[in-house]
N, C-alpha and C positions, 0 to 999 in steps of 0.2 A: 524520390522522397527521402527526405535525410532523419538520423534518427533522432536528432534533437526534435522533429515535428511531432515525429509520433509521440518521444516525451511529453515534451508540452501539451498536447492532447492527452494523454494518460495519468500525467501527476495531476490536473486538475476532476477531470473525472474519480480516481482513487481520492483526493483530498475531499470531493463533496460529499463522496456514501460516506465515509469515517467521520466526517465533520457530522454529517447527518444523525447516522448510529448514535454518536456522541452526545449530542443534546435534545434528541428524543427526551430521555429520561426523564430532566428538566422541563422541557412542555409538557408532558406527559401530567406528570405531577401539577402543575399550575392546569391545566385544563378539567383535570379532576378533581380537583381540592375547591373551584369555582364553578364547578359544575356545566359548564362550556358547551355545553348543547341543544338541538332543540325541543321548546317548553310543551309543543303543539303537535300531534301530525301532521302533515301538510293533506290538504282536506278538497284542494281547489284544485283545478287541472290549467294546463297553458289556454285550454279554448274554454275556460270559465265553470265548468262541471265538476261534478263530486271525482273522487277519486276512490273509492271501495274496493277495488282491487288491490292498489297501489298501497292502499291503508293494511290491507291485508296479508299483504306479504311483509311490509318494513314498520308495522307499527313498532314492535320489540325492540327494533334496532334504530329508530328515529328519536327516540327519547333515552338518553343511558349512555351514549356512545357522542363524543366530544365533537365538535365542528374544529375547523381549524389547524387541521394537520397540514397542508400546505406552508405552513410556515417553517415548517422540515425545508422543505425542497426550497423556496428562495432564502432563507436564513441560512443553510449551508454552501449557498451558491455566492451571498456577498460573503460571506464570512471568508471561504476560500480566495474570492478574487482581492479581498483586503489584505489577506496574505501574502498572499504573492505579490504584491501591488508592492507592500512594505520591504520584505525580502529583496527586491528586485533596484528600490532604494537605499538601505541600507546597506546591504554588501552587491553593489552592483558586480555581476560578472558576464560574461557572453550567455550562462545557461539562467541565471537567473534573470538576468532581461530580456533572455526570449522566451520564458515561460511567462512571464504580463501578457495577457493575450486582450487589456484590454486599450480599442485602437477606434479612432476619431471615423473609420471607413467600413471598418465590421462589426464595431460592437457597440456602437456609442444609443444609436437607435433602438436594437433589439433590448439593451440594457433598458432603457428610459420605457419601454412599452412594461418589460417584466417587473420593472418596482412600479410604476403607475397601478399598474394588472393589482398586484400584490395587493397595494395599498387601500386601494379603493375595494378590493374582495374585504378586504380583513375589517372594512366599516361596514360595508354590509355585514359580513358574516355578525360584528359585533352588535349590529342593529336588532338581527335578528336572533339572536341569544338574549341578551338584555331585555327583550319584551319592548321596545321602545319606538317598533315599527311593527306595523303590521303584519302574520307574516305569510299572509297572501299575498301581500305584495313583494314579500321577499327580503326582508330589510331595505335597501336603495329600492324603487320602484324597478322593475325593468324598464321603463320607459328611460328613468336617470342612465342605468348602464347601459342601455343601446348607446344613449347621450354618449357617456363618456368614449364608449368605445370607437362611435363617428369621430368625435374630436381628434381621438388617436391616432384613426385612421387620416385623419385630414391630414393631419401635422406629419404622420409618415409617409401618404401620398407626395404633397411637400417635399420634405427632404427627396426623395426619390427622383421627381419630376424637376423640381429648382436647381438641390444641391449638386445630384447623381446625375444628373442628366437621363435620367433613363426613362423613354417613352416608348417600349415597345415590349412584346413579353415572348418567350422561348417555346414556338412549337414544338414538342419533341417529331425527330426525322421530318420536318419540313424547315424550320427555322427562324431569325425572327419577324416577327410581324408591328409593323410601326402603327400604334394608336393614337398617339399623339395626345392632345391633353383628354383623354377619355379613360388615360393610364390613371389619372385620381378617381375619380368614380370606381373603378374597375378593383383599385386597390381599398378602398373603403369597404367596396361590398364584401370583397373576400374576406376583410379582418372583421367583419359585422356576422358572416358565415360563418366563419371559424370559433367566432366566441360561441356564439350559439350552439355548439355540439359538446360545450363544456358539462351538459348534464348527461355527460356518460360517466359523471362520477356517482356513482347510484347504487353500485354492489361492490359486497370488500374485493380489493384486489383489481378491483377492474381497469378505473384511469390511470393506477400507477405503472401497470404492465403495459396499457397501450402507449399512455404518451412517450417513458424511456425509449420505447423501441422506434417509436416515430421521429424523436428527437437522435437517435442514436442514427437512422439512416438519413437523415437529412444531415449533420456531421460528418459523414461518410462521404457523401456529395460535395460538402465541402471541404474535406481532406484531399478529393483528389481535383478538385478547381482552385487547389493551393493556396482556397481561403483561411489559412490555419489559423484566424484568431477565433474568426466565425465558426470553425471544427471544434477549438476547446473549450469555446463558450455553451456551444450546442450538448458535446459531451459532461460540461460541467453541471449542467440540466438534466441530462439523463442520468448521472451518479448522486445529485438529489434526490432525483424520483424514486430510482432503486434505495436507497436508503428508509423514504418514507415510502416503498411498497412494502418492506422488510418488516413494517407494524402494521401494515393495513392488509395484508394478508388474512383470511379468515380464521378466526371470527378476528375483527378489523379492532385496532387501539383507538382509533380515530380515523373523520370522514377528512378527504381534503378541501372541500369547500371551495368556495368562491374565491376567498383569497389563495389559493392556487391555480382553478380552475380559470378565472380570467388571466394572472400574471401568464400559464402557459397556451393557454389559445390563441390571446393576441399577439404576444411574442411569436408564436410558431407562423403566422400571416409573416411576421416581419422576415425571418429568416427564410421563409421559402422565396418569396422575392429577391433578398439579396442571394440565393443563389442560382438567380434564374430560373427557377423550379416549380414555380407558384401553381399551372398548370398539373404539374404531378400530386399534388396536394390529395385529390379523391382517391387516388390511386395507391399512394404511401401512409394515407391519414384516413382509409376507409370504412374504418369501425366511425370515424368522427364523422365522414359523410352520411354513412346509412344514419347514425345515429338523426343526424337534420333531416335529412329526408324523410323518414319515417313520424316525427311528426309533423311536417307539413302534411304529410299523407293523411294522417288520423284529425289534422286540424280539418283540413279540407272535404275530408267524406263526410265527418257529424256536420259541416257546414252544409254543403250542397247534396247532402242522400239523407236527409234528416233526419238526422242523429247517427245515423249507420258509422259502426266503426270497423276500419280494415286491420287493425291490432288490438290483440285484449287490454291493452295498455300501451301506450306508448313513453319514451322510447322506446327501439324493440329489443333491446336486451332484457327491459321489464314483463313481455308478449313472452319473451323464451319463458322466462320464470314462473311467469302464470299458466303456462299449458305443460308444468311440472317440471323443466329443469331447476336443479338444486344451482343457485347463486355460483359455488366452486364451479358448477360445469360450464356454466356461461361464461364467467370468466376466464379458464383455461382457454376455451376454445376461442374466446376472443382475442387473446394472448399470440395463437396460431394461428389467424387468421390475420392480425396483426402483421406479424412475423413475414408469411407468405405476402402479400402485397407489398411490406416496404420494400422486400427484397429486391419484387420486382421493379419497384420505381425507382431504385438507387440501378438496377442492371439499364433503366430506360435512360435514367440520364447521364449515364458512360458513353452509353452506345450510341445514342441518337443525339 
């Protein structure tokens, strides 16, 4: 591994927390000055029920406290690759064109999913600030975002399946297994999975420490599969995140919302794909599994044990909070549990 790679992977990661750092301030101030958050509690549950728990832990903190901090983390992410993009033109040299890490084979896709993601969070987020949608239904209906998020996937199944040629997916220590065209379906549903554990942004501190660390070992994976655009693109994500964890820390400046939380869930579908890794996803991205799990769990028990519920709340990092842990403990510990899993699924896909 040569040192210009690691460069190029470290000057875009260092360029997006400092970019980040940098224009906080300015969000900051604009989200507060228009009072950027939401008007309502949220009152309704995903299976249609009151939420009184839920109200009872976060009512303080759901009115007062900004939506829309994710525009930290993709705002310092174009910012920097405009940078370097220009740099890289203007004084072309061996290091400045190899720091552009952006490339028609690693990053052109995951780009297109994380502004799509972005864009479309940031009109819901706007929908549901403005009063202009209802907001039980969330601003955009979920129904609209599963939509968009299908489409996404379609279009990136596609590229994979048409462009890529790729119809088979990476058992770790067995090897590949050929689907054939079941490879679109298969990748749809993972990116429809994925978006759906986005509401683990729910207590300060919590989605910005899991996702860096998720997005930081899956870069790592692709650092040593000498995908190096796909490694600075990923790390350039996690030096966002850390940037906007650095104010969402408790007590939190701002929530990251929808216009984060979709740009990186459905992006992180994309890049565990391209690095073969898709399958490790539960394993590196575990807090976002349990997180889906647990309320399919809770959907399905008040469904079929009537009404009986298996968490005091769900998601369960809400269950932790209600049966007395303090917000900060949930989150550290999610942080570590985080940490332990990815590690191990960056050791699996070395080894196997």
């Amino acid at each position: 591994m040569e040192i210009i790679d690691l460069t190029k992977i470290l000057v875009p990661f260092a360029l997006t927390f400092f970019i980040g750092i940098a224009i906080t301030p300015i969000l900051t101030h604009y989200l507060y000055k228009h009072k950027m958050w939401k008007k309502t509690v949220k009152s309704v549950g995903m299976a249609g029920g009151g939420t009184p728990i839920f109200s009872k832990l976060h009512a303080g903190k759901e009115i007062g406290t900004p939506k829309m901090g994710g525009i930290i983390i993709w705002a310092s992410v174009f910012i920097a690759m405009l940078v370097i993009w220009i740099i890289s033109k203007i004084a072309p040299t061996e290091l400045t064109l190899k720091l552009d890490f952006l490339s028609r084979s690693q990053t052109w896709l995951p780009l297109f999913t994380f502004t799509i993601g972005a864009l479309v969070g940031l009109i819901d987020d706007w929908l549901e600030i403005s009063g202009k949608a209802d907001y039980i239904a969330g601003g955009l209906s979920l129904k609209k975002r599963l939509a968009i998020v299908f489409v996404m996937g379609a279009i990136g199944a596609w590229w994979f399946f048409a462009k890529l040629g790729i119809a088979s997916i990476l058992v770790p220590f067995v090897g590949e297994i050929f689907i054939g065209i079941w490879f679109i379906p298969f990748f749809i549903a993972v990116m429809l999975a994925v978006y759906s554990s986005g509401v683990i942004d729910g207590i300060d501190g919590l989605s910005g420490g899991v996702f860096s660390l998720i997005y930081s070992a899956y870069g790592t994976i692709a650092l040593f599969q000498n995908q190096i655009d796909l490694a600075a693109f990923s790390f350039a994500i996690a030096g966002g995140l850390l940037a906007f964890l650095w104010f969402n820390v408790p007590p939190a400046r701002f929530y990251m919302a929808e216009t984060g939380s979709m740009a990186l869930t459905v992006t992180l579908a994309v890049i565990a794909f391209l690095t073969g890794h898709v399958l490790l996803l539960p394993i590196i991205a575990f807090p976002l599994f349990a997180t889906v799990v647990s309320n399919i769990i809770q959907v399905g028990s008040k469904k079929f044990r009537n009404g009986k519920k298996v968490f005091q709340v769900a998601p369960i990092h809400h269950h932790f909070e209600a049966i007395g842990w303090p917000g900060y403990k949930v989150t550290m510990r999610y942080w570590i549990i985080t940490a332990i899993f990815a590690t191990m699924g960056v050791i699996i896909a070395l080894v196997g």
